[in-house]
Residue frames as a rotation matrix with the C-alpha (Angstrom) as fourth column:
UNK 1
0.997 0.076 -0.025 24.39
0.079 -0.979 0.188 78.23
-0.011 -0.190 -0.982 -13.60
UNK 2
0.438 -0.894 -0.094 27.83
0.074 -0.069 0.995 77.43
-0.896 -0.443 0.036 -12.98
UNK 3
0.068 -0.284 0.956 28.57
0.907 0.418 0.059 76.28
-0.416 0.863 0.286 -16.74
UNK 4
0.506 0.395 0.766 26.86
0.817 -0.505 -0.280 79.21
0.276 0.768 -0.578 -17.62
UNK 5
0.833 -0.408 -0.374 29.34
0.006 -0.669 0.743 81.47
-0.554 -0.621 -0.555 -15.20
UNK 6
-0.173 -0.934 0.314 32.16
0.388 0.229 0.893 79.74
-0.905 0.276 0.323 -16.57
UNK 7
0.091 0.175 0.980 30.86
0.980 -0.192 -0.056 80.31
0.179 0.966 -0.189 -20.17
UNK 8
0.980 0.197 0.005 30.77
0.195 -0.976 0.095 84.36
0.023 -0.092 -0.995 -19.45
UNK 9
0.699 -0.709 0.089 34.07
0.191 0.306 0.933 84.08
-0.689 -0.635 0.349 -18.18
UNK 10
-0.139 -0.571 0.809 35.27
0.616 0.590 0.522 82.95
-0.776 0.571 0.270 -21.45
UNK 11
0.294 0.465 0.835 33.66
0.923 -0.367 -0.120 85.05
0.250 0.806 -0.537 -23.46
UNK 12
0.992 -0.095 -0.088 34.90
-0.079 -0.982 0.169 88.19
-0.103 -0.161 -0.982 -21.61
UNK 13
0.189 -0.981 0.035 38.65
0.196 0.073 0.978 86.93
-0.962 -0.178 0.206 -21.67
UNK 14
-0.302 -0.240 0.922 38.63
0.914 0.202 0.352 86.44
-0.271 0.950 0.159 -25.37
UNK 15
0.907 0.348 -0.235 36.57
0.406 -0.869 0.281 89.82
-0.106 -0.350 -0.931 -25.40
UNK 16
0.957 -0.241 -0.164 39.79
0.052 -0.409 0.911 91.18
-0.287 -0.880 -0.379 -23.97
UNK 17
-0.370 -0.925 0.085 42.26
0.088 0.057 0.995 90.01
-0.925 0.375 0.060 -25.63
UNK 18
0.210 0.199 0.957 40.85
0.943 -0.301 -0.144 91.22
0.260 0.933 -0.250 -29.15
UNK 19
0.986 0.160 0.051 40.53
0.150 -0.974 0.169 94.93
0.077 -0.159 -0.984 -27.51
UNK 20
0.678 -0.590 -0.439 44.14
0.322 -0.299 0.899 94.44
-0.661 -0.750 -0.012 -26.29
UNK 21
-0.452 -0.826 0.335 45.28
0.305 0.210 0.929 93.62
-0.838 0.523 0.157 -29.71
UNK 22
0.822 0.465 -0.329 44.76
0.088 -0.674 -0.733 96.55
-0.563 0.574 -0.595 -31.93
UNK 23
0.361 -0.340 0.868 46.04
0.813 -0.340 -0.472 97.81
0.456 0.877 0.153 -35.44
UNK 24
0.328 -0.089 -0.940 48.64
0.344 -0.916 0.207 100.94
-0.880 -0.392 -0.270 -34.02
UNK 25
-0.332 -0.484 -0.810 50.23
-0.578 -0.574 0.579 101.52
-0.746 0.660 -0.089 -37.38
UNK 26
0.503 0.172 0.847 49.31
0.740 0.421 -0.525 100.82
-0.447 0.891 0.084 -41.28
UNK 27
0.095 -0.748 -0.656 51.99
-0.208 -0.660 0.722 100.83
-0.974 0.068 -0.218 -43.61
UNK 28
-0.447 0.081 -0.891 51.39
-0.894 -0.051 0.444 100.67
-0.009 0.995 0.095 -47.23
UNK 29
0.320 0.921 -0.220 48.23
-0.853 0.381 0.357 98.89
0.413 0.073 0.908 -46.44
UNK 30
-0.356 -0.397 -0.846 50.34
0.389 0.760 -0.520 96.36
0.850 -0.514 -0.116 -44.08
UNK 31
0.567 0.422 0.708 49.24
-0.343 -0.660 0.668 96.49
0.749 -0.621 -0.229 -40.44
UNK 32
-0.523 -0.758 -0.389 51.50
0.014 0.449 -0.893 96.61
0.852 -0.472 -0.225 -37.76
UNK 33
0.456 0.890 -0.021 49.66
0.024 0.012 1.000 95.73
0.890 -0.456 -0.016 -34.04
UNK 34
0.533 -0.316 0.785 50.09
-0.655 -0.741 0.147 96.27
0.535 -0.592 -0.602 -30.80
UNK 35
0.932 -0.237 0.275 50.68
0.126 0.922 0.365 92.55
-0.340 -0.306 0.889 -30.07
UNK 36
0.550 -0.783 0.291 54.18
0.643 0.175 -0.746 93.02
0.533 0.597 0.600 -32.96
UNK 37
0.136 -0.664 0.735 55.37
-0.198 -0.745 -0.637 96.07
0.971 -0.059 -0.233 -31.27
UNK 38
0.735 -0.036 0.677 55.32
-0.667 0.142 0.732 94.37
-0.123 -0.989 0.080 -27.95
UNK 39
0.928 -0.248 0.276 57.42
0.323 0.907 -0.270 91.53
-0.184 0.340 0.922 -29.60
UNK 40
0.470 -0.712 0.521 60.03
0.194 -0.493 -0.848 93.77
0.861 0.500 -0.093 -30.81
UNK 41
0.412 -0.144 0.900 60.21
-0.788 -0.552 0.273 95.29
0.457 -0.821 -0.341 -27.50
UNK 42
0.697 -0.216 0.684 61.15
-0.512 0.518 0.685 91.72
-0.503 -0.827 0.251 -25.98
UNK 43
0.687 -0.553 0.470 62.98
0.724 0.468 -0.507 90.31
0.060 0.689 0.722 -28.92
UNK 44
0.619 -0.435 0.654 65.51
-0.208 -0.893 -0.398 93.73
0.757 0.110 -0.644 -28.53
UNK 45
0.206 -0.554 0.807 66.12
-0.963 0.034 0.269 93.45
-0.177 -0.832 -0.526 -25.02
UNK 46
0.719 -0.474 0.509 66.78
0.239 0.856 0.459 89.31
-0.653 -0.208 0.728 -25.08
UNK 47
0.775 -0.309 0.552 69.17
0.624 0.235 -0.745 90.30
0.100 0.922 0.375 -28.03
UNK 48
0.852 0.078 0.517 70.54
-0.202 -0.863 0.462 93.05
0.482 -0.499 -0.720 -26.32
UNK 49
0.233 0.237 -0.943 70.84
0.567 0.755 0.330 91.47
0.790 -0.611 0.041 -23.54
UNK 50
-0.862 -0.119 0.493 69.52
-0.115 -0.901 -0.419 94.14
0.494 -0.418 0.763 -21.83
UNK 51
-0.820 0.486 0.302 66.62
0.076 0.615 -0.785 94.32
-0.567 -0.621 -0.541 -18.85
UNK 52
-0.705 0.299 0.643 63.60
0.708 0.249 0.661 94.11
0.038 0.921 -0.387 -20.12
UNK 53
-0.589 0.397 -0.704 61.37
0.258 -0.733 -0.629 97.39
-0.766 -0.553 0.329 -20.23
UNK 54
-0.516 0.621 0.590 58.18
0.853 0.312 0.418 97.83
0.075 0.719 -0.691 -21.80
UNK 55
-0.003 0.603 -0.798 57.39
0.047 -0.797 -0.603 101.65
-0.999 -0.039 -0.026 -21.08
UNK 56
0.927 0.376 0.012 56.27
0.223 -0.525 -0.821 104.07
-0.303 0.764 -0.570 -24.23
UNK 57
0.253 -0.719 -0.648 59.80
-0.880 -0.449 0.155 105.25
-0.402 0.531 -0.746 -24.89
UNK 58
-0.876 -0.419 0.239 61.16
-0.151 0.710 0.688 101.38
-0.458 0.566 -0.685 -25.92
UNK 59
0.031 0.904 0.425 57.50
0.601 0.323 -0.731 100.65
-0.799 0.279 -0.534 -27.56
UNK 60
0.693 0.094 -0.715 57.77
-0.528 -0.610 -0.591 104.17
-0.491 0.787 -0.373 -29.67
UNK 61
-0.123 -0.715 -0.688 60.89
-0.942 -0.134 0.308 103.25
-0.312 0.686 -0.657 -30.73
UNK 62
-0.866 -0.144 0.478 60.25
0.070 0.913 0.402 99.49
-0.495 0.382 -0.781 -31.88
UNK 63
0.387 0.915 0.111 57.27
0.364 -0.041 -0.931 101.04
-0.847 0.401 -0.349 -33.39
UNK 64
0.368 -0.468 -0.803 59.53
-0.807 -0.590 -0.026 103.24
-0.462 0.658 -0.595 -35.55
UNK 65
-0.478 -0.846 0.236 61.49
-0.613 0.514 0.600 99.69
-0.629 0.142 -0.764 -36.28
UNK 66
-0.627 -0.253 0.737 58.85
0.152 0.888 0.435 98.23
-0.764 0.384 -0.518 -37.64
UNK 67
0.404 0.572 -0.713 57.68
-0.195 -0.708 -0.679 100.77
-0.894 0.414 -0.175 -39.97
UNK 68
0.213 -0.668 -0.713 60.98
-0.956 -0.293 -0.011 100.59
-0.202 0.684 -0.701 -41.40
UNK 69
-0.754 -0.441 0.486 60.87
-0.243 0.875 0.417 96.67
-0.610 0.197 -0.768 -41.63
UNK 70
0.334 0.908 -0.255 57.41
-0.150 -0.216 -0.965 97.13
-0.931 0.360 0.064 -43.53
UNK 71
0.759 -0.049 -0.649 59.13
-0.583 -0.494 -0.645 99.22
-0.289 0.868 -0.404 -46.10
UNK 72
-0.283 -0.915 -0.287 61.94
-0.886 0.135 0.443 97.16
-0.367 0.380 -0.849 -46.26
UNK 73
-0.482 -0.126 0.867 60.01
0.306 0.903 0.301 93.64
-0.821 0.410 -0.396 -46.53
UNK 74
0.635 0.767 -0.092 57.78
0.136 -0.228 -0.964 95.48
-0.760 0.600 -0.249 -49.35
UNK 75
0.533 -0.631 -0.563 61.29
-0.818 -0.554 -0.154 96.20
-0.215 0.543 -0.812 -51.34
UNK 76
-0.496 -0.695 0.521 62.14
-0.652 0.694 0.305 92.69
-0.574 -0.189 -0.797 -50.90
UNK 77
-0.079 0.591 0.803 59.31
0.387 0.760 -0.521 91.01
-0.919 0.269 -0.289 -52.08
UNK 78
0.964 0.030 -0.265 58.65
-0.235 -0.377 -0.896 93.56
-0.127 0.926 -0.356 -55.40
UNK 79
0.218 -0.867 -0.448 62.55
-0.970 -0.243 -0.001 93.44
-0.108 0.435 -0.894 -55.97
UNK 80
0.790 0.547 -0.275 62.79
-0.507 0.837 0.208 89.66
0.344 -0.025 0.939 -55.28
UNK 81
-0.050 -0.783 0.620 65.80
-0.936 -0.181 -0.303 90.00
0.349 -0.596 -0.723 -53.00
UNK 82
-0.175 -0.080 -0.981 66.82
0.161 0.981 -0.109 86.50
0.971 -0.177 -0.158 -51.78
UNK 83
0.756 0.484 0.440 65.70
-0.427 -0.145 0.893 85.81
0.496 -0.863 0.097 -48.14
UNK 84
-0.202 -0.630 0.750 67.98
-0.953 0.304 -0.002 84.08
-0.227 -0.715 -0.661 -45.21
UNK 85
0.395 0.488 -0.778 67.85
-0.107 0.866 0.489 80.35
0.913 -0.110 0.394 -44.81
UNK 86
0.719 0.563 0.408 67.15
-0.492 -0.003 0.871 78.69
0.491 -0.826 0.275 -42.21
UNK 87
0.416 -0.660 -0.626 70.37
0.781 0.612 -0.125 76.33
0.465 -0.437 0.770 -41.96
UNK 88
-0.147 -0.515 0.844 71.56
0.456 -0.793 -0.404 80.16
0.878 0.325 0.352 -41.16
UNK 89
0.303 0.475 0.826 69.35
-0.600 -0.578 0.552 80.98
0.740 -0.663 0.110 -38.84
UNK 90
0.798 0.065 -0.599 69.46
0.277 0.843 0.461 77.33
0.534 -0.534 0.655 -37.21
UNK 91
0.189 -0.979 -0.070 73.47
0.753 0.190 -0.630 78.28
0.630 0.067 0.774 -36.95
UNK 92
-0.340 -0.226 0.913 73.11
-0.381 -0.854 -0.354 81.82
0.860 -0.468 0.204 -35.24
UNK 93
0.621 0.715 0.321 70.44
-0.480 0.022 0.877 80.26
0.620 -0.699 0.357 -32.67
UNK 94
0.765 -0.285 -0.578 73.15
0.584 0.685 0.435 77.51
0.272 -0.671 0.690 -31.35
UNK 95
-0.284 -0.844 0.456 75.90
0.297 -0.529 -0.795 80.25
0.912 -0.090 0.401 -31.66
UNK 96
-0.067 0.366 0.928 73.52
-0.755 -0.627 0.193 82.41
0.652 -0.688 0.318 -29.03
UNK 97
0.889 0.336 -0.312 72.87
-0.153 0.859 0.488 78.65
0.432 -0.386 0.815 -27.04
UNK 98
0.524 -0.691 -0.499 76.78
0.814 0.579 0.053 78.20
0.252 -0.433 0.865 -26.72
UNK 99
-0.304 -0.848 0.435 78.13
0.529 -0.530 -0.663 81.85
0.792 0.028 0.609 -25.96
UNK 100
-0.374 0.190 0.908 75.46
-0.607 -0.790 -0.085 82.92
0.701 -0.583 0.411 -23.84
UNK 101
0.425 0.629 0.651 74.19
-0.893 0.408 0.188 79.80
-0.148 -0.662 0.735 -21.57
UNK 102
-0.571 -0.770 0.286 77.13
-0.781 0.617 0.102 77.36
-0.255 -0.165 -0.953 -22.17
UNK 103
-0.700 0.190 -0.688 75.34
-0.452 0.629 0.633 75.34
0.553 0.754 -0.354 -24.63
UNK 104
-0.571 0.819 -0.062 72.18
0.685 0.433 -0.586 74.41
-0.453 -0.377 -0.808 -22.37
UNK 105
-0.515 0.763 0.390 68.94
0.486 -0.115 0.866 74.35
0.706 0.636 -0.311 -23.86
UNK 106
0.176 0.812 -0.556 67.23
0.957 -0.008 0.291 74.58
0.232 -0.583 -0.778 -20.62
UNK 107
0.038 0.016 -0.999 68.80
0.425 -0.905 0.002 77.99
-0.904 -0.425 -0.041 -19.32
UNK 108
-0.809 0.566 -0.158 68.03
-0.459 -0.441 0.771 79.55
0.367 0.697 0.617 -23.25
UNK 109
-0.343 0.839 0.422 64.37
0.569 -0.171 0.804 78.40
0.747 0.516 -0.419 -22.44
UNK 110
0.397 0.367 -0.841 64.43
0.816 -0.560 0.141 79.87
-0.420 -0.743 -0.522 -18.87
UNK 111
-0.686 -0.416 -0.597 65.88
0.278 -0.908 0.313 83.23
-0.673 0.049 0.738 -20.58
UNK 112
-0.788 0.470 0.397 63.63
0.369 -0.155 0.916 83.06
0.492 0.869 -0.051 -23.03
UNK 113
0.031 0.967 -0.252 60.79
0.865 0.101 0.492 82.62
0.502 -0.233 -0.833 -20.50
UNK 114
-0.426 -0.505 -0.751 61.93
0.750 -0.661 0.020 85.77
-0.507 -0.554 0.660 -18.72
UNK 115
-0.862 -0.175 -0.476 61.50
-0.217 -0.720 0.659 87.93
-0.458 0.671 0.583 -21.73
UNK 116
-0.365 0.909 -0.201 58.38
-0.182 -0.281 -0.942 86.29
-0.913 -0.307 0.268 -22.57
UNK 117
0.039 -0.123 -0.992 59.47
-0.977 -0.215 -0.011 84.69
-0.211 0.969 -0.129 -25.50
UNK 118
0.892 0.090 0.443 59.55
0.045 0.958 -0.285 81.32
-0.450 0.274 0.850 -27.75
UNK 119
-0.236 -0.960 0.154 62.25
0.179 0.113 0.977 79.90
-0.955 0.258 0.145 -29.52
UNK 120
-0.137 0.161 0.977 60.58
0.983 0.146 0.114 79.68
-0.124 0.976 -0.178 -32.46
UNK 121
0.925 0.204 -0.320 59.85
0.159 -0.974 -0.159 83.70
-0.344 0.097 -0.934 -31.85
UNK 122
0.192 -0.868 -0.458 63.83
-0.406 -0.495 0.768 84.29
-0.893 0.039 -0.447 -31.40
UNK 123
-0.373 -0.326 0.868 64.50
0.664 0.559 0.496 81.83
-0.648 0.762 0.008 -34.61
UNK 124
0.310 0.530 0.789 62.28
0.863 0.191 -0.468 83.68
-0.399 0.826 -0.398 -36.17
UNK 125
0.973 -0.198 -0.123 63.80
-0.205 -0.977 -0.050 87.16
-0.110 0.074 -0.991 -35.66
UNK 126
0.058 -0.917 -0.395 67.17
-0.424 -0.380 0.822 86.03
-0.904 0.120 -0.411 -36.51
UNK 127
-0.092 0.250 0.964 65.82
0.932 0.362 -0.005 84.44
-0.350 0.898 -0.266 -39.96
UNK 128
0.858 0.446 0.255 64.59
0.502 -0.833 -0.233 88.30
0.108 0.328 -0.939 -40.53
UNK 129
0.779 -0.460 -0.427 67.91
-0.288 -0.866 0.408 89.77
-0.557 -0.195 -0.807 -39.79
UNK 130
-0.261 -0.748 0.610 69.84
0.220 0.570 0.792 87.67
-0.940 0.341 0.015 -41.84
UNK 131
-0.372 0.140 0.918 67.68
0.928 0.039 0.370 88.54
0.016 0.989 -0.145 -44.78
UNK 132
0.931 -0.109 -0.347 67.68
-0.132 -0.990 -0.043 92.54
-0.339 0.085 -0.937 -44.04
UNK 133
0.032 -0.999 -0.013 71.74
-0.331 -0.023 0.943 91.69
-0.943 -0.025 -0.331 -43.81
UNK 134
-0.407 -0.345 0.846 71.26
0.622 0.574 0.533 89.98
-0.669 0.743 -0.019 -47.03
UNK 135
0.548 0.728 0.412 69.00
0.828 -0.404 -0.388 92.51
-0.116 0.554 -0.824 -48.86
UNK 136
0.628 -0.629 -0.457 71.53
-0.525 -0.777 0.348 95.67
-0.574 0.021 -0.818 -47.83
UNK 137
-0.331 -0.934 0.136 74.69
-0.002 0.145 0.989 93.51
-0.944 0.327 -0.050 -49.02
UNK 138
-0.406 -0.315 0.858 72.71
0.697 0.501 0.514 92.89
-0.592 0.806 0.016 -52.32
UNK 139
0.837 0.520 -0.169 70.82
0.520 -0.853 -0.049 96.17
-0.169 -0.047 -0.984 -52.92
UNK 140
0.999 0.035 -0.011 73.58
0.030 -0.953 -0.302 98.30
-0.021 0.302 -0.953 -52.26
UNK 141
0.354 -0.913 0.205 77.28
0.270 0.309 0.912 96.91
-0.896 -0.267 0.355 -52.27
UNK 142
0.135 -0.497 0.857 77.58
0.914 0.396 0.086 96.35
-0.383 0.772 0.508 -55.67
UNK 143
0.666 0.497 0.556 77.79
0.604 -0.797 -0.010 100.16
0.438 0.342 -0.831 -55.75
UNK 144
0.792 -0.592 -0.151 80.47
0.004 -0.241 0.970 100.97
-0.611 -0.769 -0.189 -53.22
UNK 145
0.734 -0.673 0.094 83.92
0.636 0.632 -0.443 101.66
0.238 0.385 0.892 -54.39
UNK 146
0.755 -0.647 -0.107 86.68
-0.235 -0.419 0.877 102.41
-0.613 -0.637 -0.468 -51.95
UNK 147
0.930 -0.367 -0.028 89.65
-0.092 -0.157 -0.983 103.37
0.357 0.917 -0.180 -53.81
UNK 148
0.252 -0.632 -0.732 93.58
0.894 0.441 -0.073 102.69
0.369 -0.637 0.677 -52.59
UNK 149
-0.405 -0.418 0.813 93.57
0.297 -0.901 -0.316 106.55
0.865 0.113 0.489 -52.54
UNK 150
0.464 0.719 0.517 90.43
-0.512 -0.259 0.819 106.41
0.723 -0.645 0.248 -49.47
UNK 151
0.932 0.059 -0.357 92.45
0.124 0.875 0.469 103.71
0.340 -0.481 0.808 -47.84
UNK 152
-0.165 -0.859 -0.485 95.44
0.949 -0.004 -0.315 105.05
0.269 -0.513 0.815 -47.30
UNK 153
-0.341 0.188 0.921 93.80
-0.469 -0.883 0.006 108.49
0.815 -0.430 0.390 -46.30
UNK 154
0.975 0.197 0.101 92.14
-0.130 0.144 0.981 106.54
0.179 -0.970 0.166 -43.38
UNK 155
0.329 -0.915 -0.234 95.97
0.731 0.403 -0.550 104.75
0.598 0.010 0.802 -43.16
UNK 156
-0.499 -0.772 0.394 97.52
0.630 -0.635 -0.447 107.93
0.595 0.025 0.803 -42.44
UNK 157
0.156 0.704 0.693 94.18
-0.509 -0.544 0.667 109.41
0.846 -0.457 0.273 -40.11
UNK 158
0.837 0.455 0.303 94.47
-0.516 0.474 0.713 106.44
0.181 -0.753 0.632 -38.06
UNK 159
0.101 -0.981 -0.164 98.48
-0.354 0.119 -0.928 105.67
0.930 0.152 -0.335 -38.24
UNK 160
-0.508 -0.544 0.668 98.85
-0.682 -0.220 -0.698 105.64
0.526 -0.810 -0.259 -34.66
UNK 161
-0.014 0.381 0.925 95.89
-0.828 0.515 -0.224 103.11
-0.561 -0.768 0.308 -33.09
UNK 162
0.830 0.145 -0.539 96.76
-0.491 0.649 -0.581 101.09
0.266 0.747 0.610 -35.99
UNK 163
-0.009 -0.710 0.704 100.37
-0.701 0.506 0.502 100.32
-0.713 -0.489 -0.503 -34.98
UNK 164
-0.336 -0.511 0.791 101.26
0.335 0.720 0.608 98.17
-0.880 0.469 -0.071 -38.75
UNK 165
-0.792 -0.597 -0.129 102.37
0.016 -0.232 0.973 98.64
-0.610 0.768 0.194 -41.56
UNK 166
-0.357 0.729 -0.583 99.87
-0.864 -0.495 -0.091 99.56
-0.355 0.472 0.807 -44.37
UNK 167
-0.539 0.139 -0.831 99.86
-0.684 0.503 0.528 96.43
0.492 0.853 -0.176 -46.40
UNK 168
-0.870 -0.054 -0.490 98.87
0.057 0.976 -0.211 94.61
0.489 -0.211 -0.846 -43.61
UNK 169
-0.358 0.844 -0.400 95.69
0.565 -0.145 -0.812 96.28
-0.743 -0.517 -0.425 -42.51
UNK 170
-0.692 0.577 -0.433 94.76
-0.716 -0.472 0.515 97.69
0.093 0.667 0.740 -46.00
UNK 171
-0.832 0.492 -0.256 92.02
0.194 0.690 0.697 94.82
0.520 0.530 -0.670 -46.34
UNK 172
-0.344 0.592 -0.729 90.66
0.939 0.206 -0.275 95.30
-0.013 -0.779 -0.626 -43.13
UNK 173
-0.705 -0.169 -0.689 90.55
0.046 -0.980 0.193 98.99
-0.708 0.104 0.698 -43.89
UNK 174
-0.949 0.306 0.076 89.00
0.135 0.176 0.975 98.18
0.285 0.936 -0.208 -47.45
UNK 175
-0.434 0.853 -0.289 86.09
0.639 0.518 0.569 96.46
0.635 0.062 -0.770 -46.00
UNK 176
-0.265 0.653 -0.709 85.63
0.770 -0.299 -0.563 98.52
-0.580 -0.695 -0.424 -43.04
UNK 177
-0.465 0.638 -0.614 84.91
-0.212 -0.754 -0.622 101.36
-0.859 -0.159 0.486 -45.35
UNK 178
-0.698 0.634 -0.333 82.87
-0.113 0.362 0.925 99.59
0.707 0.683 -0.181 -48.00
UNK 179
-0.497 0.410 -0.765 80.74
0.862 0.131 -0.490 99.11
-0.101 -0.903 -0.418 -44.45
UNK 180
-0.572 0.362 -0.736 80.33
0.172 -0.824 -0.539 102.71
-0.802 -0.435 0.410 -43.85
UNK 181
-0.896 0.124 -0.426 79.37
-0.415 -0.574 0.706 103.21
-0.157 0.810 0.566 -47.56
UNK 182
-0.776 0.551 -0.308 76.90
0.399 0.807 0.436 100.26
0.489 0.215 -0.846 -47.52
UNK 183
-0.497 0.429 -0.754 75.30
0.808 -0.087 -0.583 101.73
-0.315 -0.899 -0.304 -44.36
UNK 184
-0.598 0.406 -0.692 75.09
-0.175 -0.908 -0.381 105.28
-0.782 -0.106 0.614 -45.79
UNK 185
-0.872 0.261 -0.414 73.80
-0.456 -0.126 0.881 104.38
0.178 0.957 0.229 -49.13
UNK 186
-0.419 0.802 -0.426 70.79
0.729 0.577 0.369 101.83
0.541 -0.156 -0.826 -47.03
UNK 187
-0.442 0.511 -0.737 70.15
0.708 -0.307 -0.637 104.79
-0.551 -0.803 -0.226 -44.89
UNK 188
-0.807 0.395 -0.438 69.54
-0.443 -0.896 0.009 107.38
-0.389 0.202 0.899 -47.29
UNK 189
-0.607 0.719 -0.339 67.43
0.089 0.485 0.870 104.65
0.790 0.498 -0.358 -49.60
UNK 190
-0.600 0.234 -0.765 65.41
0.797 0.265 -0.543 104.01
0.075 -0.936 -0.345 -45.96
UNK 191
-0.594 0.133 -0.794 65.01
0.436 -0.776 -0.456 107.66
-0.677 -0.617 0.402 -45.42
UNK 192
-0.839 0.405 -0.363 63.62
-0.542 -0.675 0.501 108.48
-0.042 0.617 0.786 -49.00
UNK 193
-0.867 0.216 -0.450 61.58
0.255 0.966 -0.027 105.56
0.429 -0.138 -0.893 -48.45
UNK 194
-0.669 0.415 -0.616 59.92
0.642 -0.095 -0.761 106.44
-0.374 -0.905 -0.203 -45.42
UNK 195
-0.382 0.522 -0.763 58.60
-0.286 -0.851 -0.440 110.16
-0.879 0.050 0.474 -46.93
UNK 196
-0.513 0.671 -0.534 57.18
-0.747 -0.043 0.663 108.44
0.422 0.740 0.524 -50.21
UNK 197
-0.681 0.362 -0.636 55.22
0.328 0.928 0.177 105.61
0.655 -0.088 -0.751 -47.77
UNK 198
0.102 0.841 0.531 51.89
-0.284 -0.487 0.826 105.68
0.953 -0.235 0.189 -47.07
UNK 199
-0.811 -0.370 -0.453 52.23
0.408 0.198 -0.891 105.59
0.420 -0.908 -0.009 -42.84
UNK 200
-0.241 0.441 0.864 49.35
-0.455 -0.838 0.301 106.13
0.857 -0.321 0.403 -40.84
UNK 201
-0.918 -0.265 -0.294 49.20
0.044 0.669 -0.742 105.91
0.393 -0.694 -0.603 -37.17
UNK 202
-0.116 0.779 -0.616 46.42
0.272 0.621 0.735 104.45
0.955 -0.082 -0.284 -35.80
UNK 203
0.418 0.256 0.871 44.87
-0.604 -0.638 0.477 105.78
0.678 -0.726 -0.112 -31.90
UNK 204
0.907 -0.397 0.139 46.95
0.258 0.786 0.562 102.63
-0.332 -0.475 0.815 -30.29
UNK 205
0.290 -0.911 0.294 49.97
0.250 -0.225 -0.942 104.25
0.924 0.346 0.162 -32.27
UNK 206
-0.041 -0.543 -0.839 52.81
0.993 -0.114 0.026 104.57
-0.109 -0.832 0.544 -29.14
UNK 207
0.978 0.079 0.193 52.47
0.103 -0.988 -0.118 108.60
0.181 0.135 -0.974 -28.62
């Protein structure tokens, strides 16, 4: 009888944890579950490094995030956009080891455990931002072009918290708006994106 108690037992946990972990969103026939949008939600805040909070308003919105990482790995893979490597990733993970926990392993796995996370989760979510960071730079840079005429119109907008001489902050200028252009030109792609993908939300979808 006991065996058989224990057996029940088991069978309702597992039970349980299927029901818990439901399809809330399907994006161009990709499904995104409630198990991923909880992930996001803790992968944010350890990145953050913010507390961790798991109501409906951070859930909607990491639900929205990974609509838009859907559409974005679906543009990667058809376009064949190079991906991050890992010596990359390997390199951010010890950066985050030595700036935030003075190079100890153990107090990155007790933060981790906080948040409810693995390393191999966080590795994996900076492997994925490195190769969004790589998709935008190769997607849509090679478009940008910031003339010396755009640079010295910021130059002369922003004279005063600059404090030096043009020549010596035209680069930094350059790039920062080849930035802004990158950004707008990934947001509008993003946005037309979104309204030709097929998105439906699912009765587990965050309301």
């Amino acid at each position: 009888m006991r065996a058989l108690w224990l057996a029940a037992l088991v069978v309702a946990a597992v039970h349980a944890a299927v029901m818990l972990d439901r399809i809330a969103v399907v994006v161009n026939n990709h499904p995104i579950k409630t198990s991923d949008i909880e992930r996001d939600v803790r992968l944010t805040n350890f990145l953050n490094k913010a507390s961790l909070k798991l109501d409906a308003v951070e859930r909607k919105a990491a639900e929205e995030r990974l609509i838009d990482q859907q559409i974005i790995r679906g543009e990667i893979a058809s376009g064949g956009y190079r991906r991050g490597s890992d010596a990359d990733a390997d390199a951010l993970l010890r950066q985050i080891r030595r700036d935030r926990y003075a190079n100890s392993d153990a107090a990155l796995q007790r933060a981790l455990g906080q948040y409810g996370l693995t390393e191999n989760q966080l590795r994996a979510q900076l492997l994925w931002q490195l190769t969004v960071l790589s998709f935008i730079n190769e997607r849509f840079r090679a478009g940008v072009i910031v003339s010396d005429e755009d640079v010295g119109k910021y130059y002369e907008q922003h004279r005063t918290e600059l404090r030096a001489p043009l020549e010596k902050v035209a680069a930094t200028i350059r790039t920062a708006l080849e930035g802004e252009q990158v950004n707008q030109q990934f947001d509008m792609w993003l946005d037309n994106a979104r309204k030709d993908a097929q998105i439906e939300y699912k009765p587990e979808a965050v309301e």
